[in-house]
Structure formats: C-alpha cells, structure tokens
N, C-alpha and C positions, 0 to 999 in steps of 0.2 A: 373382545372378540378373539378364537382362534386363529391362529394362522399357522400355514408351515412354508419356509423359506429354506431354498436350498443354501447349506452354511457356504459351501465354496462359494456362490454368488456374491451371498450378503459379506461377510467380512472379508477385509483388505488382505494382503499381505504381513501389513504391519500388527493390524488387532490380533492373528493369531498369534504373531511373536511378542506380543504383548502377553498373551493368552499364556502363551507355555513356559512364559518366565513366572508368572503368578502361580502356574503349577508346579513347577520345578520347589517353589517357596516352599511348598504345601510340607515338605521332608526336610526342610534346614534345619537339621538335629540342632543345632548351635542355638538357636535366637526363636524362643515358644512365640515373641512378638510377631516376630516377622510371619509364620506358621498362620498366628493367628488373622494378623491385615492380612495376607493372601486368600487366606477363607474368605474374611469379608468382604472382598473386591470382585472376585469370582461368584460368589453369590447374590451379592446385593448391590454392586458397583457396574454391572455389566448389563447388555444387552441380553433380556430372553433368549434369542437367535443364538447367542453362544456357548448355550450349557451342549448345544451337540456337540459342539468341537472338543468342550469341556471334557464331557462326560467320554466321547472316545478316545482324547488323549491318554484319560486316566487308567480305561478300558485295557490299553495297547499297552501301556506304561506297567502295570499292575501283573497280566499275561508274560510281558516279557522279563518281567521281574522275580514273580514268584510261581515261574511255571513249575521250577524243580523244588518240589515243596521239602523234599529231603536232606537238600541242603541248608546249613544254616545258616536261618534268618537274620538280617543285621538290623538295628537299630529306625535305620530309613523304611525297611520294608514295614515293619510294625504303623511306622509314622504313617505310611501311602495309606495301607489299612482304615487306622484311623482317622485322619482327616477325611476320607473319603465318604465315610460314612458321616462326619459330620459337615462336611460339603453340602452330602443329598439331602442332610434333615434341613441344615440353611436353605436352602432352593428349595426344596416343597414346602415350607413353611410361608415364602417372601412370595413364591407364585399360587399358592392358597391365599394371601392377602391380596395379590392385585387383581384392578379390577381388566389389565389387559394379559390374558392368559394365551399362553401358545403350548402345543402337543408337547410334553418334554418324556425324550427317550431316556428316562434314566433306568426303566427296568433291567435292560442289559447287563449297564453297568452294576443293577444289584445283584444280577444272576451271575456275572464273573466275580465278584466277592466271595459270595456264598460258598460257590463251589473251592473259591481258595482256601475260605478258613475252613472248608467239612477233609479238606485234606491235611490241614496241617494236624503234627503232634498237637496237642492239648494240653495246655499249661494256663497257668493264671492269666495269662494277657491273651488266650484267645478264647477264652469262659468268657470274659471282660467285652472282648471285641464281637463277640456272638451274643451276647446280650443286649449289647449298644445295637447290631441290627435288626433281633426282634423287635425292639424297641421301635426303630425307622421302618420296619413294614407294618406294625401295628397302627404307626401315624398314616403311612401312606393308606392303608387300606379305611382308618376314618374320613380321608379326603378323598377317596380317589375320581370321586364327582367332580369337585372341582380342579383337580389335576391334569385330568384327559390324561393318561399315560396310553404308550403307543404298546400292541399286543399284550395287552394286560391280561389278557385269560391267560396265553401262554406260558409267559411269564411265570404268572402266579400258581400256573398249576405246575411246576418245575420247580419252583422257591420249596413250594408246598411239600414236594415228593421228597425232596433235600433234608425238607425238617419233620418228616414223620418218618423216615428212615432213622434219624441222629436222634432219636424221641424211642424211638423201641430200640435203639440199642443203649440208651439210658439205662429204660426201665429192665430190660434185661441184664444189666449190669447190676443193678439196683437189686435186683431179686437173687441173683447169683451169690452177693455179698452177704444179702438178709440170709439166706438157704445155709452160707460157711458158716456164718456167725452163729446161728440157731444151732446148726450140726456141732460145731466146737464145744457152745456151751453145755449142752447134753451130753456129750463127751467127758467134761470137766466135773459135771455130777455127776455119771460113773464113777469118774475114778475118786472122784472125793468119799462118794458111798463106798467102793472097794477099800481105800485106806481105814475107812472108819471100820470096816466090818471086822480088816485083820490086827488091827488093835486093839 
C-alpha cells in the first residue's frame, strides 16, 4: 500500500543523525568500502519514510556545494554527484521490488542534479556522470507505475527541456565541426590542385 508520512513525525532525532552520518559516508574519498556500505544501508537498510530526509539532505548538501559551478570542483564533489545518482538507481530499483510501496520524492533531487551537471565545464567525468543519469531516468521512466513519483509531469517536463536543449547544442556543434572539416578539406584540394598545376 501507499502511504505518505510526515518525516519530521515519523523519525526520531536520533535516526536522522544516524541518517546524515551514512550521508556524509557517501564522499569518504579515502575508503570506496565505506562509500559503498553507506549506499547500501541508506537504500536497502532503512525505513521507506526515510528517503525524504534522504533525498533533501542530499538536495541542500549538493546546492550548497556545487552552487558556484565555476569554481573548482574537488574530488568530494564529483563523489556527491556520483553516489547520488547511484543512491537513486538503488532505491527505485529495491522500491520497484517491494510489495509495500510509499510516494518517493526523488524527482527533485534528480532536477537539482541535472541542472548542476548542464552547468558545469564538460570533461570526461561529466560525459560519464550525464550518461549514468540518462541511464537512471530511462529506468525510472520504465517504472514509473510502480514508483508513484511525486509531480512527475513537472518534473519530467523540466528534466526533458534540460536535455533537448544540451541535445541541439550537440547537434549543432556536431554539424559546425562536419561544415570546418568538409570546408578545410576542399580547401586542401585546392591547393593541392594549385601546386600540381604550377609544376
């Protein structure tokens, strides 16, 4: 059965600081282990009820982190990135298998994502990171019956406008290079024909 329970009600004091030390883990550059048991307790060890707390901590954490996206990135922030996104593929996958499902607001936290990585420079590890979350909305959008995701039209139609914006200036980039490159080579047979004619 669905349900929605207000998080401040349902969890203690203690569960959230229980909560935020398992997120804090999520970025221990040091120890992939540790990285990794944090993942799996936060998604598969916890209470449904607690992916909101979850999901906003990461929300606020993430915002106040990588608002200045022109500064540069360290090492943690990549990690926040990352894990995150495979936080949310853990939890839609473990609440796609149960049979007691509750509303989970994760769209938010993919729409503060999105927009971090459509801002940063582009380099190898955020081609990587923007892959990994096509990837995660292609799975949510196969589930999203069974997920119940909260404002998902919204969402989706904002996720959507993100990636068909970054999708034509692809292709326009793409067609700019083919246009130099075609231009160059014709270029290059000129002058190879010029050379050949005055010798």
């Amino acid at each position: 059965s669905y349900a929605d329970i207000s998080v401040n009600e349902y969890l203690s004091a203690s569960s959230k600081e229980f909560l935020s030390e398992m997120i804090s883990l999520l970025t221990f550059v040091k120890s992939p282990f540790l990285r990794e048991t944090a993942r799996d307790v936060l998604s598969r060890d916890t209470s449904h009820f607690s992916y909101h707390h979850i999901f906003k901590s990461l929300e606020v954490d993430i915002k106040s982190r990588l608002q200045d996206t022109s500064s540069t990135l360290f090492e943690q922030d990549f990690l926040l990135l990352e894990q995150s996104v495979q936080l949310l593929r853990s939890i839609a996958t473990s609440n796609e298998e149960s049979t007691n499902r509750v509303s989970v607001d994760m769209g938010a936290l993919a729409l503060t994502i999105v927009k971090c990585l459509d801002s940063l420079p582009v380099d190898e590890r955020v081609i990587r990171l923007r892959i990994q979350y096509c990837s995660l909305f292609e799975f949510i959008a196969g589930h999203e019956h069974s997920l119940n995701m909260k404002h998902d039209i919204s969402i989706r139609n904002e996720i959507t406008s993100i990636f068909a914006v970054r999708l034509e200036k692809n292709l326009s980039s793409n067609f700019a290079d083919d246009t130099l490159s075609t231009y160059s080579g014709s270029t290059s047979s000129k002058s190879i024909r010029k050379s050949s004619f005055h010798d």
